[in-house]
C-alpha positions in Angstrom: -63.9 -70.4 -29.5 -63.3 -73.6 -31.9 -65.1 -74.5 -34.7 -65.8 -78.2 -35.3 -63.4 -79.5 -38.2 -66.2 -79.7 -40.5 -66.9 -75.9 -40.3 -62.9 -75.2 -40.7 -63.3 -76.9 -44.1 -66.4 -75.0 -44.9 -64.8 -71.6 -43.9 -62.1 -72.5 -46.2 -63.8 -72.9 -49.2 -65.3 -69.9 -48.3 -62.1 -68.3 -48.5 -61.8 -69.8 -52.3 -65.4 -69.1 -53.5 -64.3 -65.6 -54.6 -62.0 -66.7 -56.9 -63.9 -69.7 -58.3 -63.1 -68.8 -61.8 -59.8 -69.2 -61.5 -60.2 -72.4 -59.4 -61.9 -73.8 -62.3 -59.4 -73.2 -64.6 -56.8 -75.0 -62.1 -59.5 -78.1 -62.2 -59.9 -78.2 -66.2 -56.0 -77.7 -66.3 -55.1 -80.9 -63.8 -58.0 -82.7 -65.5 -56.2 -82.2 -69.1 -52.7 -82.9 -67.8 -54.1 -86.2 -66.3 -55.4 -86.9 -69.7 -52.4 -86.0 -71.3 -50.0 -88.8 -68.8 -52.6 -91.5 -69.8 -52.4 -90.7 -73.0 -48.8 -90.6 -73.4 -48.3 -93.6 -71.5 -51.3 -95.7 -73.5 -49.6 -94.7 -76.8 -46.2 -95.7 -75.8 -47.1 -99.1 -74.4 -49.5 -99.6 -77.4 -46.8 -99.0 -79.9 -44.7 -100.7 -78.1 -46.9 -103.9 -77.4 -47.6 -103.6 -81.5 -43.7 -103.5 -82.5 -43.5 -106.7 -80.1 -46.3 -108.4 -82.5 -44.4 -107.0 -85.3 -47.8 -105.6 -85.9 -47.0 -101.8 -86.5 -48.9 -99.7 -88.8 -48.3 -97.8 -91.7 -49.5 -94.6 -89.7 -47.5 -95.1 -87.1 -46.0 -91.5 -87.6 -49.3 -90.5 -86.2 -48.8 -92.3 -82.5 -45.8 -90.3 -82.4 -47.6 -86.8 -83.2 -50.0 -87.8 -80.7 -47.6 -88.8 -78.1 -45.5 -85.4 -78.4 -48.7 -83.3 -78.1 -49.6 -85.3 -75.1 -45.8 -84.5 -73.8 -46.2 -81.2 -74.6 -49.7 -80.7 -73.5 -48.8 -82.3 -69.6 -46.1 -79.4 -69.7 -48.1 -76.7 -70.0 -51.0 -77.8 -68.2 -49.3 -78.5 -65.2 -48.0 -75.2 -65.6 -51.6 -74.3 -65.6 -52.9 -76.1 -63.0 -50.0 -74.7 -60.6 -50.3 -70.8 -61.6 -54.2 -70.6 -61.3 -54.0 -73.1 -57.8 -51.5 -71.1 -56.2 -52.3 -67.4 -57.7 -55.8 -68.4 -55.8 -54.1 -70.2 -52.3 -51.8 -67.1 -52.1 -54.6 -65.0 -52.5 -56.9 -66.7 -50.0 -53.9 -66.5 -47.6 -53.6 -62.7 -48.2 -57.2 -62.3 -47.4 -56.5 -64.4 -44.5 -53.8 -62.5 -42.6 -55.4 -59.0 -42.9 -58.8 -60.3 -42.0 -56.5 -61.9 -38.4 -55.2 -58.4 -37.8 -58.1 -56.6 -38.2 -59.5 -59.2 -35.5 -56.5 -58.4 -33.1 -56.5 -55.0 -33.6 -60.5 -55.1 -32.3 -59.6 -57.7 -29.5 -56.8 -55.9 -28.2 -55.3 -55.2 -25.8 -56.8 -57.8 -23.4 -55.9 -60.4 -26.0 -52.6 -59.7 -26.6 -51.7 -59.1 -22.9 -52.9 -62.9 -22.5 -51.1 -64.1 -25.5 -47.4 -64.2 -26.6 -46.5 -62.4 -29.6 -44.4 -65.4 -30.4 -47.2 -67.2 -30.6 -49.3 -65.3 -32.8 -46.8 -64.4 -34.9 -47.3 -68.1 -35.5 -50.4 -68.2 -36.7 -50.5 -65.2 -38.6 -47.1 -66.4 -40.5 -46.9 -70.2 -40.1 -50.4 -71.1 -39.6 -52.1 -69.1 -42.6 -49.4 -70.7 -44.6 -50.2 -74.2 -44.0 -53.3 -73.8 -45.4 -51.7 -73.3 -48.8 -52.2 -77.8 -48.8 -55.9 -77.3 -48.6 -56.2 -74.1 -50.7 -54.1 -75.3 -53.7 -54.5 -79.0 -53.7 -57.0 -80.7 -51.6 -60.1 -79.1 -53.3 -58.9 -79.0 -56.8 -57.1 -82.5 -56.3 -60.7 -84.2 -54.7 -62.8 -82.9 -57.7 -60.0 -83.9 -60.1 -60.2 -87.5 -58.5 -63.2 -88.1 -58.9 -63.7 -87.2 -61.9 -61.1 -89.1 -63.2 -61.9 -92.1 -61.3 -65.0 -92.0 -62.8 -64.1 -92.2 -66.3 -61.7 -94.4 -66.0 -63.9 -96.7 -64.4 -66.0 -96.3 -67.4 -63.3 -97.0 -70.0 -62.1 -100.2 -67.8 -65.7 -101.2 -67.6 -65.7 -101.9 -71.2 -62.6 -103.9 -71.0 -62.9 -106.1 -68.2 -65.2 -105.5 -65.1 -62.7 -107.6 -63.4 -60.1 -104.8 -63.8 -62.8 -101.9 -63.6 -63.9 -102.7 -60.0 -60.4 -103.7 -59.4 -59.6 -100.1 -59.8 -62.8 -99.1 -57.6 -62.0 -100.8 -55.0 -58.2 -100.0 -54.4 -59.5 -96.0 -54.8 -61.7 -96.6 -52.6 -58.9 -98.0 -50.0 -56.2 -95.5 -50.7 -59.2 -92.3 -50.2 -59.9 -94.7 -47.2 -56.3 -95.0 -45.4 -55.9 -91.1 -44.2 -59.6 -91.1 -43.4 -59.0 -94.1 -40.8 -56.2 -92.1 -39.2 -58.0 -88.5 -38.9 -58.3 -88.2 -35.0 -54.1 -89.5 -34.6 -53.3 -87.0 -38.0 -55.5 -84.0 -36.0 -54.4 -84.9 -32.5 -50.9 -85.4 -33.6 -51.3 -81.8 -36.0 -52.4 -80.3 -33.2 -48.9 -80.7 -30.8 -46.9 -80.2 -33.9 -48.7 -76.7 -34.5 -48.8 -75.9 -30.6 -45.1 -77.0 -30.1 -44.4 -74.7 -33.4 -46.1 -71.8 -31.7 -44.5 -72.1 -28.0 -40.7 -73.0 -28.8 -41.5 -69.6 -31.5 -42.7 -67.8 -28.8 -40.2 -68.2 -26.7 -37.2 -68.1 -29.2 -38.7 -64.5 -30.0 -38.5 -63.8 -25.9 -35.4 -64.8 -26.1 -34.1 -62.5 -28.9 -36.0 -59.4 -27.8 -34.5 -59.8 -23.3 -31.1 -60.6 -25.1 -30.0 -58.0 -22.7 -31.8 -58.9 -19.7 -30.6 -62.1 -20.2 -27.5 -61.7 -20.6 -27.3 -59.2 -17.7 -28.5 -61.5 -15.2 -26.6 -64.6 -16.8 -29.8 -66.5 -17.0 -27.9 -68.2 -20.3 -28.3 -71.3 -19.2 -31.5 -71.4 -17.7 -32.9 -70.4 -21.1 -30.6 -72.4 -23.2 -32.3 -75.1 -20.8 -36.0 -73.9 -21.4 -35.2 -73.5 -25.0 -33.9 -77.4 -25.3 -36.8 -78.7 -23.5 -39.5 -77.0 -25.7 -37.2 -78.1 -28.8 -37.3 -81.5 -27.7 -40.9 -81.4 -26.8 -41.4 -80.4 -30.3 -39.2 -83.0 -32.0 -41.4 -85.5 -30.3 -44.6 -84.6 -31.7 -42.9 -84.0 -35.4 -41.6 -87.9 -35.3 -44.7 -88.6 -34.4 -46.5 -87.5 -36.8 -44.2 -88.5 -39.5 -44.1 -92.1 -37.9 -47.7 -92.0 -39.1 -47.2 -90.0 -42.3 -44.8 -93.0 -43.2 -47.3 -96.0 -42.2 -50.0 -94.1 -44.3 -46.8 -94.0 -47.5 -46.1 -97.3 -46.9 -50.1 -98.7 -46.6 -50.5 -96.6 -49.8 -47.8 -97.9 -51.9 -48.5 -101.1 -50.9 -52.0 -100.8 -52.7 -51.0 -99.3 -55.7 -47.7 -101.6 -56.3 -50.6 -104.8 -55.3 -53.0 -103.3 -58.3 -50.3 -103.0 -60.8 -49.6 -106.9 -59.8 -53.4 -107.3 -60.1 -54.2 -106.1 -63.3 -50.5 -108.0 -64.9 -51.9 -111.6 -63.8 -55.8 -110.9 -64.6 -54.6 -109.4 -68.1 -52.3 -112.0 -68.5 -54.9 -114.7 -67.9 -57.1 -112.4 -70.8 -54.5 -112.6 -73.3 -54.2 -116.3 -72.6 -58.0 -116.9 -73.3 -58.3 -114.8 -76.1 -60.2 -112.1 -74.5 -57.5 -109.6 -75.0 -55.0 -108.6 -77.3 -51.6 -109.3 -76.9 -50.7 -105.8 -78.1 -53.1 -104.4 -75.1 -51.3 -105.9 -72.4 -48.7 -103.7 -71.9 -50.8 -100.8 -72.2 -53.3 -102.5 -69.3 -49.9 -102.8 -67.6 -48.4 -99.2 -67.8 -51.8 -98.0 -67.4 -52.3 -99.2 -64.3 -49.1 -97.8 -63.0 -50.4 -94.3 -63.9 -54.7 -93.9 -63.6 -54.3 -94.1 -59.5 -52.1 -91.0 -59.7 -54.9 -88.7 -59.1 -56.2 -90.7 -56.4 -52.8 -90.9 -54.8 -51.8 -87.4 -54.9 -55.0 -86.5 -52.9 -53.7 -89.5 -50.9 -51.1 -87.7 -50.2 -52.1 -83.9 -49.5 -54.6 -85.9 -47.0 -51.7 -87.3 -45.3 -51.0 -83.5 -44.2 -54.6 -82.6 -43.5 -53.9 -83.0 -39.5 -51.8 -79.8 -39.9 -54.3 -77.8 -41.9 -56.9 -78.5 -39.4 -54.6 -77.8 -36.2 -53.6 -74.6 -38.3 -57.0 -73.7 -39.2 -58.4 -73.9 -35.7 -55.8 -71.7 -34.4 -57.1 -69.5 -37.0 -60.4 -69.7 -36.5 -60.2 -69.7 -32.3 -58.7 -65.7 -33.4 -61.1 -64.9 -35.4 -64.2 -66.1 -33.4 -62.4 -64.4 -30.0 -65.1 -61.9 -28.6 -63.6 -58.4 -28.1 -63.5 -58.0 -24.4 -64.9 -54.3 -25.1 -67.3 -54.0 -27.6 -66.6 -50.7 -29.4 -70.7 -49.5 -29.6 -70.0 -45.8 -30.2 -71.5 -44.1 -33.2 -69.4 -40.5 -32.8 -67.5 -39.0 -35.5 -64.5 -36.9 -34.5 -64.1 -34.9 -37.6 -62.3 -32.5 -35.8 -58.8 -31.9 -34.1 -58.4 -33.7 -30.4 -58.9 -30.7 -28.1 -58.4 -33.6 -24.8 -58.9 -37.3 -23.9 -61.2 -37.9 -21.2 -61.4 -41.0 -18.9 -65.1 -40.7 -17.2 -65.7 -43.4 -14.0 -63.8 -45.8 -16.4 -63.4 -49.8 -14.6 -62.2 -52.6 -16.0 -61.2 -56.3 -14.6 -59.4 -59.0 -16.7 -61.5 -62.2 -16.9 -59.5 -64.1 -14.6 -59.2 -61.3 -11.9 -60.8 -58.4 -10.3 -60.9 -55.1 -11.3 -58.0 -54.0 -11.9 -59.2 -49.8 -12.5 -62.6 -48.9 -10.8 -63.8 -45.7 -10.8 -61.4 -43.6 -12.9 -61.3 -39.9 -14.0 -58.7 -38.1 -16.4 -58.1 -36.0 -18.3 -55.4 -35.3 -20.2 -55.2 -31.9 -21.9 -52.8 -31.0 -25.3 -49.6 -29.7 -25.2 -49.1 -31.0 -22.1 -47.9 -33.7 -20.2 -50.0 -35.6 -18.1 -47.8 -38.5 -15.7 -49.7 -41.3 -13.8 -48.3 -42.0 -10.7 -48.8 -45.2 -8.4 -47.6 -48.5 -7.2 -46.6 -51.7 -8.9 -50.1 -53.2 -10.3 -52.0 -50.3 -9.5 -53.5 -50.2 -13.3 -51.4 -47.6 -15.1 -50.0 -49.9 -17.9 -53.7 -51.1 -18.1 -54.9 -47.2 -18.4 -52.4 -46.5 -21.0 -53.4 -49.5 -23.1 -57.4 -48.7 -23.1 -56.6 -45.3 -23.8 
């Protein structure tokens, strides 16, 4: 059972809402070191465009205070934002892998039977740890974004509209470019992850009928299974780095067109008196630098096709419906005396029954031995016992 990608996001910021506090803290962090790179780089260029004017003030000395705190400040808040994104991803991702085996433990065995353990060592390695894009950088990053998008629109605003819906619109494009290519990013998430999972799977075959294997010289014939799943997942990886790389390219190609925007239209301000000539540089070096938030969700977005292939795999575990439903309500709060089997039958879902009518007992301190021919159920007594 799959959930739609919509409730993959909601279930993972589920998975952060206990540790909101912290998440907070990341947000006001990467909100402060944005503040402190614009900051550092308006001072610069300002002194810099006021040195040009042979303009400099008196105070100058203070520009310099300012800019060192702003240095500083960026340091240790992208320290911040890093220890309180990742102390709550890892977290999250703790939660995440004993909540999947608890759910194998109650869909087993029937589950397991049906699925490789390659493959879910997969998703209860890999898988979980993809999610560490969303969990430490998508969220925080989106609310950061806008946020700064915002008031920086507002600060532009009351420079030049010009530049201020300049701004708007090119964020609007770069949040737009990984949004256009969601269904190739999940589609082409979706063979990565699966090709992940089955050349795992059979890798870990491999390793654990090394013997076998090797008894039977069936080297080759593996070595020749292994290359073809290998291949098959080389494919899907260029593929979705081809696309990775077109979304790059489309969003460089925005940011490097704004930063030759805002150069003419300031340019054209200066000229007509509407601007400073010691502000240019700082419009200039600015504009480098206030699409930085945008760009870096720009780019966690470009990944987003894994985190959704991973967190369906995730999800289509924990949503599986135990083929047994364990309904009893007895307590054994006493030594095993026996185990029972009363007119037990069970089928697979793709097959008949595979026990019908079964009774057994097997007593302590002694040792019970099922006899009977190839398929006749006994592996499939042992493992509901």
């Amino acid at each position: 059972m799959k959930q739609n990608k919509y409730g993959n996001i909601r279930s993972l910021l589920l998975a952060i809402k206990p540790y909101a506090g912290e998440m907070t803290l990341a947000i006001i962090s990467s909100l402060l070191k944005q503040t402190c790179i614009i900051g550092a780089v308006g001072i610069t260029s300002y002194m810099a465009g006021l040195a040009l004017n042979k303009t400099l003030p008196a105070d100058a000395g203070t520009y310099v205070v300012i800019l060192a705190v702003c240095i500083l400040g960026r340091a240790a808040f992208q320290y911040g934002e890093m220890l309180f994104a990742h102390d709550v991803a890892f977290r999250a991702i703790r939660n995440y892998r004993l909540a999947l085996y608890d759910q194998i433990r109650k869909i087993s065995p029937s589950y397991t039977i049906k699925n490789k353990t390659g493959q879910l060592g997969q998703t209860l390695v890999g898988d979980v740890e993809v999610l560490e894009l969303f969990l430490a950088h998508t969220f925080s990053g989106f609310v950061v974004a806008a946020i700064m998008a915002t008031a920086i629109a507002y600060v532009l605003g009351n420079i030049s509209l010009i530049l201020m819906t300049a701004m708007l619109v090119t964020s609007a494009l770069l949040v737009m470019i990984p949004y256009m290519m969601k269904k190739k990013a999940k589609k082409q998430g979706d063979e990565v992850r699966n090709g992940l999972a089955e050349a795992n799977s059979l890798m870990v075959e491999g390793i654990q009928g090394i013997r076998e294997i090797t008894m039977l010289h069936y080297e080759a014939s593996y070595i020749d299974q292994l290359k073809e799943k290998l291949n098959k997942l080389g494919q899907a990886q260029k593929k979705y780095g081809e696309r990775k790389g077109t979304e790059e390219m489309l969003t460089h190609l925005l940011s490097g067109g704004f930063t030759v925007f805002v150069l003419a239209v300031s340019a054209v301000l200066v000229v007509n008196g509407k601007m400073d000539t010691a502000m240019y540089p700082v419009a200039v070096m600015l504009s480098t630098v206030i699409l930085s938030p945008v760009m870096e969700l720009a780019a966690v977005a470009q990944n987003m096709g894994l985190v959704i292939a991973s967190a369906d795999r995730i999800q289509s575990i924990l949503h599986t419906v135990p083929a047994v439903e364990d309904t009893g309500v007895q307590v054994c709060d006493t030594d095993i005396r026996n185990i029972r089997l009363r007119n037990v039958s069970y089928a697979y879902e793709e097959g008949n029954e595979v026990l019908h009518g079964v009774y057994l007992e097997l007593e302590p301190e002694k040792v019970t031995v099922l006899v009977g021919h190839s398929g006749a159920g006994k592996t499939t007594c042992a493992n509901l016992m």
